[in-house]
N, C-alpha and C positions, 0 to 999 in steps of 0.2 A: 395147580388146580384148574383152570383157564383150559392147558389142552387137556386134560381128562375131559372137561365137559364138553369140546369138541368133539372127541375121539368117540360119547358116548351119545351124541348130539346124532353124528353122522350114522354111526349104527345103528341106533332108536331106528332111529329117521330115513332109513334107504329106499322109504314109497313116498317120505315127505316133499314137498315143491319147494322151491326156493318164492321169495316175496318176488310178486309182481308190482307193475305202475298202480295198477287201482288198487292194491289194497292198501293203498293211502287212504282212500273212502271207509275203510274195515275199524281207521283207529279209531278208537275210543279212547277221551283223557278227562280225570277231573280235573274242572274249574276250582273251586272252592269247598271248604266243609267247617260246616257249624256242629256241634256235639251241644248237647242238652247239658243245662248247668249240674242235674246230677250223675251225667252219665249213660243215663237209658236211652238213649237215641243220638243218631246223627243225621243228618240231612245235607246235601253233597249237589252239586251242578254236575253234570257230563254233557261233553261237548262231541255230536256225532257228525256225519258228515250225509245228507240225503238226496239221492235224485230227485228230480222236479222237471220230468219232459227230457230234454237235452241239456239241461244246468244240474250244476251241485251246487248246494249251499248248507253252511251251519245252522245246527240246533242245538242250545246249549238247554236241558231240561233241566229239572230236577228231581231228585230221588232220597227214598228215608229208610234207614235200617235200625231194627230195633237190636240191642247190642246186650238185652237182658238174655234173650235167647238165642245158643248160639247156632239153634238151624235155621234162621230167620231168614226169610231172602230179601233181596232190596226191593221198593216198592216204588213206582214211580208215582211225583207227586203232579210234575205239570207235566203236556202235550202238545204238539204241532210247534209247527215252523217259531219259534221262541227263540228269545233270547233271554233268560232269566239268571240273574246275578244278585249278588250284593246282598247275602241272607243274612238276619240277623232272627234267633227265636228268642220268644218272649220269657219273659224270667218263670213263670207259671206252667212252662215247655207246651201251651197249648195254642199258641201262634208263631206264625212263621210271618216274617213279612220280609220281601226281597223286590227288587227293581228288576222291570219289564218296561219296554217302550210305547207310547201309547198311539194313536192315530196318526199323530204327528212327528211320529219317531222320537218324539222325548221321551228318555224315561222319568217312569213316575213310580212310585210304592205300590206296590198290591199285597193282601192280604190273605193270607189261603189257614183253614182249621186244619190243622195235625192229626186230630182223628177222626180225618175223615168225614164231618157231618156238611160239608158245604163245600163249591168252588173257591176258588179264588176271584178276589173283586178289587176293582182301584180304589186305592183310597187317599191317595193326593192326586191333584188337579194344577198343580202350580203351572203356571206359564214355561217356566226356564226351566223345567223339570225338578226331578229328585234323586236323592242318590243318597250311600251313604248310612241307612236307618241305623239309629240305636237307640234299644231302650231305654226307659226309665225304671229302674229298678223296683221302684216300688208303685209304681202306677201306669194306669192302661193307655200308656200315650209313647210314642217314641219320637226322637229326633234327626232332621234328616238337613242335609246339605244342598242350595240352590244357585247354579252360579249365573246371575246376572252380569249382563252387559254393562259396561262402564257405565254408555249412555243412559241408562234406565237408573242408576242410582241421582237421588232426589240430591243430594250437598255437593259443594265440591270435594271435590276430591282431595286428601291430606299431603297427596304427593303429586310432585312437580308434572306437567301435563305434556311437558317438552315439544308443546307445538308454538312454533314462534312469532311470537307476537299478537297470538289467541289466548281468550279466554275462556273459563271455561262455560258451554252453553252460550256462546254469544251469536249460534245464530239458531234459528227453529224451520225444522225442515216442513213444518205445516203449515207455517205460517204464509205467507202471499210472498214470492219470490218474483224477482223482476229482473233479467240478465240487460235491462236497459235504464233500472235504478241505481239507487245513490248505493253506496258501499253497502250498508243494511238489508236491502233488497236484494243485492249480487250474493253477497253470505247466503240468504234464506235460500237462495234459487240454487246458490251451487251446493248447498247442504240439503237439500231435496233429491240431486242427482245422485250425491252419496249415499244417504240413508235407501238408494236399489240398486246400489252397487256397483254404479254406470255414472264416473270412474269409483275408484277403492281407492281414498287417503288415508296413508300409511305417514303415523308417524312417531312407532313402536323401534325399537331396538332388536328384538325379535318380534319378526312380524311373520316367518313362516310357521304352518300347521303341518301335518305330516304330509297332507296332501292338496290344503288351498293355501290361500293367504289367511292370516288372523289378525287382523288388523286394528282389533279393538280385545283389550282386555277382560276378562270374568272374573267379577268377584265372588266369592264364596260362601252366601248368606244363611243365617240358621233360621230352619223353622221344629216349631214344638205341633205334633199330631197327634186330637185325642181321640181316642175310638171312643168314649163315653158321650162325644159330642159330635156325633158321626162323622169323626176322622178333619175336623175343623182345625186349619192350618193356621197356626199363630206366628205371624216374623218376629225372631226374637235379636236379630241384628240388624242396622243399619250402615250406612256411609260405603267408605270406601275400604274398608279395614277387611281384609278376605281370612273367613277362616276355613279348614279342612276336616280332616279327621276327626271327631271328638269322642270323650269316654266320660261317665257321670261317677261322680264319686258314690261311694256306698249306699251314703243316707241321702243321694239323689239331689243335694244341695245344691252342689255346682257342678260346674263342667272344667275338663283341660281339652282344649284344641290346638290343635296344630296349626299354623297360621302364618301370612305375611311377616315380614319384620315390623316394630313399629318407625317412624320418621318417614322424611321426605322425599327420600331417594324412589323414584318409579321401578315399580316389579321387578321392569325386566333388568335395570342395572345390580340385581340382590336378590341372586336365585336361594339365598337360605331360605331357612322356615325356620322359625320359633313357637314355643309353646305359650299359650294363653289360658287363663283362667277365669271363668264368668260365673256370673250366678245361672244355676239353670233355667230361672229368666232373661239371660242375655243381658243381665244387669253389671255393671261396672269391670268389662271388660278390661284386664290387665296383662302387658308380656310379664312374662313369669320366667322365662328362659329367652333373650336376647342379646346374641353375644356376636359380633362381626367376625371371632374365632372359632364359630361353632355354629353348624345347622342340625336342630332339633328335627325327626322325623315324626315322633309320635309319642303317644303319653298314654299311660295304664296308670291306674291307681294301683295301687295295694289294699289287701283285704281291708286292713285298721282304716284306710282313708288318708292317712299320715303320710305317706310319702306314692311316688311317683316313680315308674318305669318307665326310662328314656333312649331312645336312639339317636344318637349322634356321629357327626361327622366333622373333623377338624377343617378349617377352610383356606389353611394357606397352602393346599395342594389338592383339591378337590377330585381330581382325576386320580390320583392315587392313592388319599385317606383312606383307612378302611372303616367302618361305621363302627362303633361301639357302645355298652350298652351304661347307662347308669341310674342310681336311684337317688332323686332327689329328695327329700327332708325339708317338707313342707314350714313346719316352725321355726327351725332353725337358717331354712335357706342353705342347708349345705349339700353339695353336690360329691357322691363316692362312687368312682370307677368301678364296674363290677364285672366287666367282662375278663378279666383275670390276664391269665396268658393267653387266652386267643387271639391270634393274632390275623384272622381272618374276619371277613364283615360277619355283622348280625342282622338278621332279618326274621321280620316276619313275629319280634318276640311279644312274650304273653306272660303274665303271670298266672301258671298254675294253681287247683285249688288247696293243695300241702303248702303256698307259699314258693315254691320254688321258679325256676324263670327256664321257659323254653323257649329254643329259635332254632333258628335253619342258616344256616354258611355255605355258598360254596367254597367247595375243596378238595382239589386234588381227583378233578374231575367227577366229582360226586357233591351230593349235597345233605351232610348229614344231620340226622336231629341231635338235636343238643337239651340234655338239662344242665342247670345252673343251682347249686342248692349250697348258698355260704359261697365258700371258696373252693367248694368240689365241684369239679368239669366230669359233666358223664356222656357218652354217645349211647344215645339211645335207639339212633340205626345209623346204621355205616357199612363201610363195604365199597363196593364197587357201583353205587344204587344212590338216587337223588329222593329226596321229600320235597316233592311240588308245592303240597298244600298240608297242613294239619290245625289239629282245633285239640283240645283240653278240656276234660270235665269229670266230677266225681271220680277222678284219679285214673281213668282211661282216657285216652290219646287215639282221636284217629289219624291217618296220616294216610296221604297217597304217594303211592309206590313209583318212581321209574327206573327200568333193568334193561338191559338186553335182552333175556328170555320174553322178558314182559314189558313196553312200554309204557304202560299204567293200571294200577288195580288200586285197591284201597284195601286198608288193614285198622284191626284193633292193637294197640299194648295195653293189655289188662295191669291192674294196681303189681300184680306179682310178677310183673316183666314177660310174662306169656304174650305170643302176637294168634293173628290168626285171618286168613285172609279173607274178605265181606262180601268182595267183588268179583266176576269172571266176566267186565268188561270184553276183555279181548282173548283169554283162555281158550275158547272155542274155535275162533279161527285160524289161531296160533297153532293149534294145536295137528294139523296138516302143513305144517311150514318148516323148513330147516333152514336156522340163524346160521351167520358167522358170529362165534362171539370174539371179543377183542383180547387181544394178549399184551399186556403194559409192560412199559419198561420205561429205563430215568435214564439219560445221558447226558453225561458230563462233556460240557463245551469247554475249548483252549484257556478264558477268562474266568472260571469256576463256576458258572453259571449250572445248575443242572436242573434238564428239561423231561417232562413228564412225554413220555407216547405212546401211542396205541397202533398194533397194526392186527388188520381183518383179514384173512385168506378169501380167496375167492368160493365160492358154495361150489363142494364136490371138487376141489381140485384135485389132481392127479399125479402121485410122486412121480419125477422125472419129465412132468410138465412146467412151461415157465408162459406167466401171466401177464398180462399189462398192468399198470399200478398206477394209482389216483394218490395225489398227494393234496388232500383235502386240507384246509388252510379255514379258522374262526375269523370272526370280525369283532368288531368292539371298538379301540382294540382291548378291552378289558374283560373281553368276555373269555370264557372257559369254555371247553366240549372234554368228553368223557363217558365213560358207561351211564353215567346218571342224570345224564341229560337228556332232553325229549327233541328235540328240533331236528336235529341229524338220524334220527335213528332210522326212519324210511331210507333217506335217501343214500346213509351208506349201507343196508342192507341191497337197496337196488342197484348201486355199482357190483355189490360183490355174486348178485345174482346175473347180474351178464357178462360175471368171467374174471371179473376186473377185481385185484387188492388197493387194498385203503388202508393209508397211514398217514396219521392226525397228530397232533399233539400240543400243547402249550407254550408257546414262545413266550420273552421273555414281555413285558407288557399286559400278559393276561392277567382276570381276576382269582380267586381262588389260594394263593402262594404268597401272599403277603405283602404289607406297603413295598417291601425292597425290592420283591420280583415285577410289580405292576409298575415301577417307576421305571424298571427298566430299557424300556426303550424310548426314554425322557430325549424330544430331540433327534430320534434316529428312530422312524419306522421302517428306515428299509435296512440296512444295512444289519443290524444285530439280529431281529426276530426271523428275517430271509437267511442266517445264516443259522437260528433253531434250528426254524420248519426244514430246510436243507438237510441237515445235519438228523436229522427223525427219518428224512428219507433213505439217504446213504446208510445209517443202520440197515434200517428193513433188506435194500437192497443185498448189503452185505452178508445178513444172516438169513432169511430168510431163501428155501428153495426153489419157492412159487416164483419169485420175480424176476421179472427180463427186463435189466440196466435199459436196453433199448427201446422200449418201448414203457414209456415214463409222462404221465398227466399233471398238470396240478389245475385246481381250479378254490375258488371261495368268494364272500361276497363282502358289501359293505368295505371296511377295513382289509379285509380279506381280498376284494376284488384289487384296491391299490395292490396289495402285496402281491396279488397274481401277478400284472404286471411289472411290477417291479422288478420281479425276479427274474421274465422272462426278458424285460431288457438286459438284464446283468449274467445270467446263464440258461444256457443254449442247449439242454440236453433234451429238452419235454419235447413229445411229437405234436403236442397241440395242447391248448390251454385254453380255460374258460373265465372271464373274468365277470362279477354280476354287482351290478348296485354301487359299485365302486367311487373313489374318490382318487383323480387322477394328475388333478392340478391344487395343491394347496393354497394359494394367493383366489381362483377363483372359487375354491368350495366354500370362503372365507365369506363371500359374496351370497353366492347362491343355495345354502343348505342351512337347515335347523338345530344343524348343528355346530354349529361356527363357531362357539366357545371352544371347539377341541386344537382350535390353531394355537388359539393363548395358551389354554391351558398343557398342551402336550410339546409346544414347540420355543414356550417363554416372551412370544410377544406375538403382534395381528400385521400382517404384510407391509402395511404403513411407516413402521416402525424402524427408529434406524436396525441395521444392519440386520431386519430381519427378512427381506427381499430375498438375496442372497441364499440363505438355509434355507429356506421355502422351495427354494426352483433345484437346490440341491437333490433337498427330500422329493420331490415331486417325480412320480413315473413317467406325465408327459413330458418333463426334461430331455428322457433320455428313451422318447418316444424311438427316432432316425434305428436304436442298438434291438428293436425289435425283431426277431426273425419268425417265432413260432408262428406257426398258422393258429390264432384265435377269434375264441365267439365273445361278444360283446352282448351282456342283456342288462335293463335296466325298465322301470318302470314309469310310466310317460306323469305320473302323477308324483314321484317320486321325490320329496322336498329335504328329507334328512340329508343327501349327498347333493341331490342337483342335479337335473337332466343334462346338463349343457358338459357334464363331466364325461360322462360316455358319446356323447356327439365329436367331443374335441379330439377323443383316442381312436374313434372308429375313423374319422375325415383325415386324422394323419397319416393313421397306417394304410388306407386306401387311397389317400394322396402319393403314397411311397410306394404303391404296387404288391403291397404286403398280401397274404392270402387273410383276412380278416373277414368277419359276418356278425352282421348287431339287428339285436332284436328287439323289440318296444312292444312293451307290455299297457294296452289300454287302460284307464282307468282306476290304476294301484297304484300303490306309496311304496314306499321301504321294506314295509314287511311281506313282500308278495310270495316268500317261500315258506314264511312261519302262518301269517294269519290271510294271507290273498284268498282269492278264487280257485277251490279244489283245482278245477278245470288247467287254471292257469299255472298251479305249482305243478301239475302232472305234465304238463307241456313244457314249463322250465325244465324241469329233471329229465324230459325225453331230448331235449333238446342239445341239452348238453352229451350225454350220450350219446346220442345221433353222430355229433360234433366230432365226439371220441372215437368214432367206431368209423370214420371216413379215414383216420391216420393210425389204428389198432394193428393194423392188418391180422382182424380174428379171421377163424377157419369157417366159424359160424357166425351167421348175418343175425343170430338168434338169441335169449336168454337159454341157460344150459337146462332151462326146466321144459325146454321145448323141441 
């Protein structure tokens, strides 16, 4: 089916352009989508991308379709340089209230009328912002989430403070400090220098942010907001007890939130969540799901009130549990597994209004909708196509779309299983473009393993022509790529528009294929998953007529960036290679990154540890820095805290210590995501970059994209 809509792709298409760099500025993708509790409406975020002078930046608006009728067009609800999120409408479907950041870049709640008769206006003020709103089912107030600083809560704290031989609040930084007084005095003085930041006392377990230091924890406070009392903010929790997500039961009595554990153990040593139960005055707050065997993600009621939709996560392998769904029986306190035989995670789920349970999974490079009704599994969209976002009401489903043809649009599934699409986000300018789309295939490895891959031809190739080929490589390492993913979908269209094939695929380790295949590279990121990815390319090369053995790429980031290198100290065939964001020393990323649990959890114990030195420096790319030959580009982001800057400083200093042809690139003022959520500016310069990089060792005929 695949090359038919190639074949009819290319035909259509013979005045159409291939994707250029800036029409990364062109995408448009939903954020989120709210549907009215009967149905007649949805309201939806889209996130665009806008010049401003010589800068691009996001605008995330929002927008309403009426879903009674079906020539309706969508209708834009907010305007200008925004960031608007976190919609929740009101049970009445005649308010909308969603978070916007206010003067001081905190977000707060504002409130905007549905038909139309007024703007939108603030209507909390809290200091530490707001986030989070949900209504109150039967009255004109909703509830919103506020996460205070340690220091600003009023008691101590219920959990250990692990600073040594302090207590808590034993010094005040307003108080009269004296760097030439008694002990009392030195405190005040030197807890004055703290509280501006000039130094930062860290004395967190994770103390990195994505892109500063965090060095003081947030707790999660509720407030109750009533518009009958022009939007007057009540705290309805105290201490140190943080809660999250919450949902009101039927008859608005009480609340389930998602929440800290309870006991003594600090945050960061007990990254579970358990569910909690309060009055919806924040009254006698109880765990209701607390289990050291189990991280609770979130809690839905059921229509009756009586029981409880839960997401959960087993914890004695956290890296490769998959989540699962269950409902709890509030009377009885009994808990029934209900996610059946799937055996993929669940996300995102909801209870339906027939009572049935929907979610989203990835899978198998896509991510389909699912209902849940008893013990029948039904796919409600599948294919080759992801569900980003969806909502549920009055027995229609919206959902947003991602495809190859289309990187996102939004759709109805009417009660009679009919779809029909709302949106032509991108329609239009797609519509002068000629895709490559992807052709899959499964390869069975020597050990039984069998891997999912995808290979792109290049736009307009030419029988009896042979092409250069990108061996694009995921991070994670639990992440997926696939038609129905959104992240890559630019950037392997703009390899394959300047000549260049692509072929991707799932190694063992990814999410999507279940606990067995995500455990799989338990202990060995380089050696098994380098012999997938390999093993996806050798296909392509072998069947495929586009490709020249000789002229061979790989490149990927994060996860992806180690395995770049990894590979290329261990085989010698690629004419250059890009590694981005990577992790190259496991002993130091242990040190320097946000994400440091991944040493324990992926490698069975943290560098310290007997005999676990050894495997580390095994596993480790910079090990076997000296076996490097390719000519590579190095990029990373100078704000970068998930891996570490000091990880790409250590690979570029060696291989240019070694006389290697290497070049690294530092990206000002961005974290980890600087290819997903960065600076347009900057992801268009990473992706020329690499290219660039590519086209020095391609030896193309043309210096040019083939649409020029």
């Amino acid at each position: 089916m695949w090359l038919f809509a190639v074949a009819i792709t290319i035909l259509v298409g013979a005045e159409k352009q291939p994707i250029t760099t800036t029409d990364l500025l062109k995408i448009r993708k939903v954020t989120e989508v709210k549907i009215a509790s009967d149905g007649s409406f949805a309201v939806y975020g889209v996130q665009s991308i806008h010049q401003e002078k010589e800068e691009y930046s996001y605008r995330t608006n929002l927008w309403y379709i009426d879903l009674n009728d079906p020539r309706a067009k969508p209708r834009q609800l907010t305007f200008g340089a925004r960031s608007d999120s976190g919609m929740a409408i009101s049970p009445d479907g005649k308010l909308l209230a969603f978070v916007r950041a206010d003067d001081k870049r905190v977000g707060q709640v504002w409130m905007l009328p549905l038909d139309g008769s007024g703007e939108a206006r603030m209507v909390t003020h809290l200091e530490h912002g707001a986030a989070n709103p949900v209504w109150h089912p039967r009255k004109r107030q909703f509830l919103v989430t506020s996460n205070v600083p340690l220091s600003k809560i009023e008691e101590k704290p219920h959990f250990d403070q692990e600073r040594p031989r302090r207590d808590w609040l034993d010094a005040d930084s307003k108080a009269n400090g004296n760097p030439d007084g008694d002990r009392k005095a030195i405190r005040n003085w030197l807890e004055k220098n703290s509280a501006k930041g000039n130094p930062v006392t860290i004395n967190r377990l994770a103390f990195q942010g994505e892109m500063a230091l965090e060095n003081e924890i947030r707790i999660g406070h509720l407030y109750n907001v009533d518009l009958d009392q022009d939007g007057k903010a009540s705290q309805l929790t105290k201490g140190s007890q943080g809660f999250g997500r919450c949902a009101y039961s039927p008859s608005g009595d009480s609340l389930a939130c998602s929440g800290s554990p309870a006991g003594s153990q600090h945050p960061d040593r007990d990254r579970r969540s358990a569910i909690w139960i309060l009055g919806a005055d924040g009254s006698s707050p109880r765990a209701l799901l607390d289990s050291p065997t189990e991280s609770y993600a979130s809690a839905t009621f059921y229509a009756d009130g009586k029981s409880l939709l839960v997401t959960a996560q087993q914890q004695d392998e956290p890296m490769f549990r998959q989540s699962r769904l269950g409902k709890y029986e509030l009377s009885s306190n009994r808990m029934e597994w209900i996610s059946g035989s799937w055996s993929g995670d669940t996300q995102s789920a909801q209870v339906a209004s027939d009572g049935s349970i929907l979610f989203s999974s990835p899978w198998h490079g896509g991510e389909p909708l699912l209902r849940l009704d008893g013990k029948k599994l039904q796919r409600l969209v599948e294919g080759p196509v992801g569900v980003s976002a969806f909502d549920e009401g009055g027995g229609r489903t919206v959902y947003a779309l991602i495809s190859v043809p289309n990187p996102n649009e939004l759709y109805v599934r009417e009660k009679n299983g009919k779809t029909r699409q709302l949106t032509e986000m991108n329609s239009g300018w797609l519509a002068g473009k000629i895709l490559s789309i992807p052709q899959e295939k499964w390869i069975t490895r020597p050990d039984g393993v069998k891997v999912q891959t995808w290979v792109l031809n290049p736009v307009r190739a030419e029988n009896g022509k042979k092409y250069p080929w990108v061996l694009d490589i995921h991070g994670g390492p639990t992440a997926m790529w696939g038609p129905g993913e959104l992240s890559m979908w630019h950037e392997f269209q703009l390899f394959c528009a300047w000549g260049y094939g692509v072929v991707y695929s799932n190694p063992r380790g990814s999410g999507g294929y279940g606990y067995e295949f995500q455990k799989g590279n338990y202990r060995n990121w380089g050696e098994g998953p380098a012999g997938d990815v390999l093993a996806a390319l050798d296909e392509a090369v072998k069947t495929n007529a586009y490709s020249d053995k000789d002229r061979l790429f790989i490149t990927g980031g994060s996860y992806a960036g180690y395995l770049t290198a990894w590979i290329i100290a261990h085989d010698h065939r690629f004419k250059a290679a890009a590694a981005q964001r990577g992790v190259y020393d496991l002993s130091t990323f242990y040190g320097e990154g946000n994400a440091f649990r991944l040493v324990k959890n992926a490698f069975g114990g943290r560098p310290y540890e007997s005999g676990m030195r050894p495997l580390l420096e095994e596993q480790s790319p910079f090990t076997h820095v000296a076996k490097i030959r390719t000519p590579l580009l190095i990029l990373h982001g100078s704000l970068d805290l998930r891996t570490g800057v000091s990880q790409s400083e250590m690979l570029y200093r060696a291989l240019k210590d070694l006389g290697r042809e290497v070049e690294y690139v530092r990206y000002p003022g961005v974290g980890h995501e600087l290819t997903r959520s960065g600076a347009p500016l900057q992801r268009m310069d990473h992706m020329l970059r690499i290219i660039e990089f590519f086209e020095r060792y391609a030896g193309n005929d043309s210096p040019a994209p083939v649409s020029q």
